[in-house]
Backbone as CSV, one residue per row, in Angstrom:
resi,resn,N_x,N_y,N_z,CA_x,CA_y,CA_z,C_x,C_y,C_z
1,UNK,0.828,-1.195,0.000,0.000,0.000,0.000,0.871,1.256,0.000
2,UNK,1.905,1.070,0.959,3.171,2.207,0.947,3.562,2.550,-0.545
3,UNK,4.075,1.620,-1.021,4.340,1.722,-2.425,3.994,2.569,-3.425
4,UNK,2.160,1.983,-3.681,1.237,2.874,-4.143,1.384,3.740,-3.836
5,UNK,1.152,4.401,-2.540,0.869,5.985,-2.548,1.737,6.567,-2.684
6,UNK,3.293,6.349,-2.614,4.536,7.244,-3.141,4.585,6.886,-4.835
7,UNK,4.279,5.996,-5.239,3.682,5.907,-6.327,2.887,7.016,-7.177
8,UNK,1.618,7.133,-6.806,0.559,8.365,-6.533,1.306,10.027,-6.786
9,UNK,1.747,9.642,-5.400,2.636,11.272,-5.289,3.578,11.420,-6.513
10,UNK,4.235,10.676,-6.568,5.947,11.013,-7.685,5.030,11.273,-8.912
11,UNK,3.659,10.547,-9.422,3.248,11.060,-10.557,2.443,12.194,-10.565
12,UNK,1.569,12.663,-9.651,1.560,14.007,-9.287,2.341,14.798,-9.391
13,UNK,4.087,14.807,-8.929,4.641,15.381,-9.006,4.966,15.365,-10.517
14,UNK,5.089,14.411,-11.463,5.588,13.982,-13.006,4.214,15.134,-13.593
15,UNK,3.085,15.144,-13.259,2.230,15.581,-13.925,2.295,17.401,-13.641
16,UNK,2.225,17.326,-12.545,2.867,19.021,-12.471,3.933,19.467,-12.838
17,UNK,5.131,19.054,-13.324,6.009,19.144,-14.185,5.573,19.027,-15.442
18,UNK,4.614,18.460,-16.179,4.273,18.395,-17.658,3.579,20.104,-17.965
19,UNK,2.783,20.403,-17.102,1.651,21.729,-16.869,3.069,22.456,-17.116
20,UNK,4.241,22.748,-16.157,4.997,23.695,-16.504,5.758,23.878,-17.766
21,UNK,5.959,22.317,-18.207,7.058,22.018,-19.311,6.212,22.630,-20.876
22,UNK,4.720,22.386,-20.858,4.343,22.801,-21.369,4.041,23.872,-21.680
23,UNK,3.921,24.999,-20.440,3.629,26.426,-20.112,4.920,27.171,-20.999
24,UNK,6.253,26.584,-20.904,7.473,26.786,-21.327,7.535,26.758,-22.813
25,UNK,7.085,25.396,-23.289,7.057,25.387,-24.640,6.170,26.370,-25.454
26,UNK,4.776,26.466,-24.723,4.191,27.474,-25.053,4.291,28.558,-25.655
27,UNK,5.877,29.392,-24.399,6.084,30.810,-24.240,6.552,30.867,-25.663
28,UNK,8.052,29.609,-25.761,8.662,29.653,-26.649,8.284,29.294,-28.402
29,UNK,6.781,28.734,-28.047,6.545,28.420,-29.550,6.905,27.126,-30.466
30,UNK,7.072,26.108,-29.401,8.253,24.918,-29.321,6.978,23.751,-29.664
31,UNK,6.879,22.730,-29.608,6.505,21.904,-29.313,5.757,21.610,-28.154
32,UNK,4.524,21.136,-28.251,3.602,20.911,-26.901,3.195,19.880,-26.551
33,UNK,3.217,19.259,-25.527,1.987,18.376,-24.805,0.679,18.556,-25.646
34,UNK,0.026,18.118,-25.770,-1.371,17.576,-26.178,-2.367,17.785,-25.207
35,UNK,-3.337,18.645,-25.391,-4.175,18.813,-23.966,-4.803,17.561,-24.134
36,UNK,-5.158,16.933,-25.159,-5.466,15.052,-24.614,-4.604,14.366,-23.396
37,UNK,-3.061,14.776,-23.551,-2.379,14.310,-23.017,-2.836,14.578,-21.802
38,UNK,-2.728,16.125,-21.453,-2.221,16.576,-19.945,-3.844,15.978,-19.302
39,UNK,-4.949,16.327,-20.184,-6.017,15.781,-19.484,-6.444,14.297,-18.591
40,UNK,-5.657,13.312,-19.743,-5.437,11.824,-19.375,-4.592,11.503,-18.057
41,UNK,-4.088,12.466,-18.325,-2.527,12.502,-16.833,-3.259,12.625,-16.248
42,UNK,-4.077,13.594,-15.695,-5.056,14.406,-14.969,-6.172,13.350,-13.832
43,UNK,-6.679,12.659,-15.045,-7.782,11.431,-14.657,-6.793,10.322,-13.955
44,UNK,-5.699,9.857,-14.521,-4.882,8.815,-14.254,-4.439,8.759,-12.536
45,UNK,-5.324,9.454,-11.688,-4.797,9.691,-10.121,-3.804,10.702,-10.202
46,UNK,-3.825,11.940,-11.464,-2.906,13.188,-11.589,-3.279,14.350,-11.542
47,UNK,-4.812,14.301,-10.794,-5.384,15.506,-10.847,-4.880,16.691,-9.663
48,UNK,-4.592,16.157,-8.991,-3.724,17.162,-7.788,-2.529,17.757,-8.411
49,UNK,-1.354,16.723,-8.974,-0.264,17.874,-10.007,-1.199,18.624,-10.462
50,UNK,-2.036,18.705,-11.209,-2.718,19.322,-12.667,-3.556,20.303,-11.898
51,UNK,-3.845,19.766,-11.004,-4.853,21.279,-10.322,-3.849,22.459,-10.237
52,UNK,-2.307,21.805,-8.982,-1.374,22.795,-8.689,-0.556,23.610,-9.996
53,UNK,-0.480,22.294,-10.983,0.207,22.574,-12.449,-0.460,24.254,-12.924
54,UNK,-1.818,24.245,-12.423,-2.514,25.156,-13.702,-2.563,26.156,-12.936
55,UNK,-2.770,25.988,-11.419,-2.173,27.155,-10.775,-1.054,27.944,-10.759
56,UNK,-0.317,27.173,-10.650,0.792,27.631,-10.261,1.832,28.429,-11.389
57,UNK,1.830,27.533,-12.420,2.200,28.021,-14.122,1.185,28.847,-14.642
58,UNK,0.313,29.311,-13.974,-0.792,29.836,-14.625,-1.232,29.230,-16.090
59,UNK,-1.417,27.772,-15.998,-1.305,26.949,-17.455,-2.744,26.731,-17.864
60,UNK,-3.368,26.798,-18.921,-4.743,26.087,-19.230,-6.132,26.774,-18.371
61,UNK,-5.345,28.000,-18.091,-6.468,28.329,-16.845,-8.163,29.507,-17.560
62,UNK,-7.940,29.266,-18.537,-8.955,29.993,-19.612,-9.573,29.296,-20.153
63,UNK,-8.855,27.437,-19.825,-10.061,26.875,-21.041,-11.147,25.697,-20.379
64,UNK,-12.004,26.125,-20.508,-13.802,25.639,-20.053,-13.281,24.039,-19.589
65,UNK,-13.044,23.530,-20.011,-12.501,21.767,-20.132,-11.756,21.835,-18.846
66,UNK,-10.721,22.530,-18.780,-9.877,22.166,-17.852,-10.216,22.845,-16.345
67,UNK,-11.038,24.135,-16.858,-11.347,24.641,-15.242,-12.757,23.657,-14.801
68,UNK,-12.848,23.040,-15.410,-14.106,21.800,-14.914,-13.650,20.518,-14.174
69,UNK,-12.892,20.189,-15.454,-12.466,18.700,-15.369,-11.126,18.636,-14.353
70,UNK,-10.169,19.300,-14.223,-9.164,19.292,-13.254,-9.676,19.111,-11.601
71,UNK,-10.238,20.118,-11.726,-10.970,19.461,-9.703,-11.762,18.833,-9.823
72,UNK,-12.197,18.557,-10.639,-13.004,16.802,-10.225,-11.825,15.906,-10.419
73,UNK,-11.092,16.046,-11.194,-10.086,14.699,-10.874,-9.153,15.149,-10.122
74,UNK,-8.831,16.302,-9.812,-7.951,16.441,-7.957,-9.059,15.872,-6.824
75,UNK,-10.049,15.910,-6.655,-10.942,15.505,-5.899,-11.437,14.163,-5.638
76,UNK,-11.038,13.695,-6.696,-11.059,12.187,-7.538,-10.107,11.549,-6.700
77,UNK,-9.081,11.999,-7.269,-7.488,11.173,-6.821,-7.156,11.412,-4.916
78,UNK,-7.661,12.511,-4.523,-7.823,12.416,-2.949,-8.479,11.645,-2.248
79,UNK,-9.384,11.406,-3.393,-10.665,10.803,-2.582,-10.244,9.349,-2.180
80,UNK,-9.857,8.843,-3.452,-9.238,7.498,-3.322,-7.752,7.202,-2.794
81,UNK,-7.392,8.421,-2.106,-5.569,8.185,-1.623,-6.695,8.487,-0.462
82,UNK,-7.454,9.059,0.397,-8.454,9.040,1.648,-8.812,7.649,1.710
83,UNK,-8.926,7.154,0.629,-9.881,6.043,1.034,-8.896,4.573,1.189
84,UNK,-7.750,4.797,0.351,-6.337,3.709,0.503,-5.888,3.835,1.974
85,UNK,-5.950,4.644,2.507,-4.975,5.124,3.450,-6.035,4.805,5.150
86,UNK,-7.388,5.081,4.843,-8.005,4.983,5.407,-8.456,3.212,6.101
């Protein structure tokens, strides 16, 4: 169970690193992540990176999809690290 949830976390952390890496490519005009992508991350128990991701990078934070769908799957992925742990 230990496993899992540092598991959990490190990809949280992998997924809030994509929000920035992308925010970056963005600036520069480079190559991007796929909002399919970052969304899938998101659902995958990555919605906590992706909540902090879009905060924090100020990333994706204008578009209808993501100010919906991100806290339900941060809310998602707590719910069930509450409920592992519990």
């Amino acid at each position: 169970m230990e496993i899992l949830l540092y598991t959990i976390a490190v990809w949280n952390l992998i997924v809030f690193l994509m929000y920035g890496i992308d925010k970056l490519q963005a600036i520069k005009n480079k190559w991007r992540i796929s909002e399919k992508t970052l969304l899938i991350s998101a659902f995958l128990l990555g919605g906590v990176g992706a909540f902090f991701g879009m905060r924090i990078w100020r990333h994706k934070t204008q578009h209808k999809l993501f100010k919906v769908l991100i806290p339900l799957f941060a809310i998602l992925t707590i719910v069930l690290v509450w409920y592992m742990v519990k």
